[in-house]
C-alpha positions in Angstrom: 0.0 0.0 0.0 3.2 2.4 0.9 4.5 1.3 -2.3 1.3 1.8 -4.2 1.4 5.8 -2.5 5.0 6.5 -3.4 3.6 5.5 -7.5 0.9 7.3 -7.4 3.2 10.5 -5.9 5.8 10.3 -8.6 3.6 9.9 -11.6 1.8 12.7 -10.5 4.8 15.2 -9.6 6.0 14.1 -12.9 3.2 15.1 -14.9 3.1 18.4 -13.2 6.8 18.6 -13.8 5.9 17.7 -17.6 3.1 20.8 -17.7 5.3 23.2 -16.5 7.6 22.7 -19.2 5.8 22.5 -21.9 3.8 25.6 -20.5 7.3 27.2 -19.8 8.0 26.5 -23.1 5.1 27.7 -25.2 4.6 24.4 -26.7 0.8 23.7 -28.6 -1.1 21.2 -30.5 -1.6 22.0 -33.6 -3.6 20.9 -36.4 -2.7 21.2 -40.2 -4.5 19.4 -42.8 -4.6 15.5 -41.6 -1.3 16.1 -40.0 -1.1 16.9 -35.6 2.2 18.3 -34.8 2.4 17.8 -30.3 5.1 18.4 -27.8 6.2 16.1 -26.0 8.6 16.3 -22.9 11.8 14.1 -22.2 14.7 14.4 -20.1 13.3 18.0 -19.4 13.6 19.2 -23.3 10.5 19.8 -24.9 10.4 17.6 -28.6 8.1 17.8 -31.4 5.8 14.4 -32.8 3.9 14.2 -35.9 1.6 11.6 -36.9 -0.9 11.8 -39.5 -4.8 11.2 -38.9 -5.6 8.5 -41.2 -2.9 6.6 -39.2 -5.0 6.4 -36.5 -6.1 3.2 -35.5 -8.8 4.1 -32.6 -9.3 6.9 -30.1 -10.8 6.3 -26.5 -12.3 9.1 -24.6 -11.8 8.9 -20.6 -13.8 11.9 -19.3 -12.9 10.7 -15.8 -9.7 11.4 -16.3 -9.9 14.2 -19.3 -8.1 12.4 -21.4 -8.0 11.2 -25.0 -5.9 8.3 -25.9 -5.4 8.1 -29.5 -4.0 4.6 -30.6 -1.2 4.6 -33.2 0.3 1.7 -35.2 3.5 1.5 -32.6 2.5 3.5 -30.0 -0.3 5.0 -28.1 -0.4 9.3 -27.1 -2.0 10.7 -24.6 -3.9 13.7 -24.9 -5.2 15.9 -21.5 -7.1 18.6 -20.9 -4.7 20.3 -18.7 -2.4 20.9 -22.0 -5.0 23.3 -23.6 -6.1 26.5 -22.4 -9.8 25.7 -22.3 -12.4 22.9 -22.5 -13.5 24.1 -25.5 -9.7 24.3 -27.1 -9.7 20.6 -26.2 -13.2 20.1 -27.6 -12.3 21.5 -31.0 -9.2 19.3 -31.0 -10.9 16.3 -30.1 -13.6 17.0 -33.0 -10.6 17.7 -36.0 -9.4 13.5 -34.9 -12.7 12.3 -36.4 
């Protein structure tokens, strides 16, 4: 159960750690044609994905935990609410996925 706590500390200090950067470093979703450009943080340095939306195997909405998880042929990005300015920035990002 301590063990369990100490997980569930780090993961969360991490993303927070991971929000600040990217919000430290101006970085954004964006959206151009059927391609999504999104920042992603590691080893403190904000870097760049791409993937392109017909690659897009299946995308699964947790409104518990305001996410969306888009599934990709070799991996899997998460998407959260908290890396958008509003509910309604996420919203129209959500909608431009299919």
């Amino acid at each position: 159960l301590i063990a369990g706590g100490a997980l569930l500390l780090f993961f969360t200090w991490r993303s927070m750690r991971n929000a600040r950067a990217l919000k430290a470093q101006g970085g954004r979703v964006t959206v151009d044609g059927n391609r999504v450009t999104y920042p992603e943080v590691e080893k403190g340095k904000v870097e760049y994905r791409t993937f392109l939306t017909s690659d897009i195997e299946y995308i699964k909405d947790d409104e518990e935990e305001n996410q969306c998880k888009v599934s990709l042929p070799d991996q899997y990005v998460v998407f959260e609410t908290k890396y958008f300015d509003s509910w309604e920035e996420f919203e129209a990002f959500r909608s431009l996925l299919g």
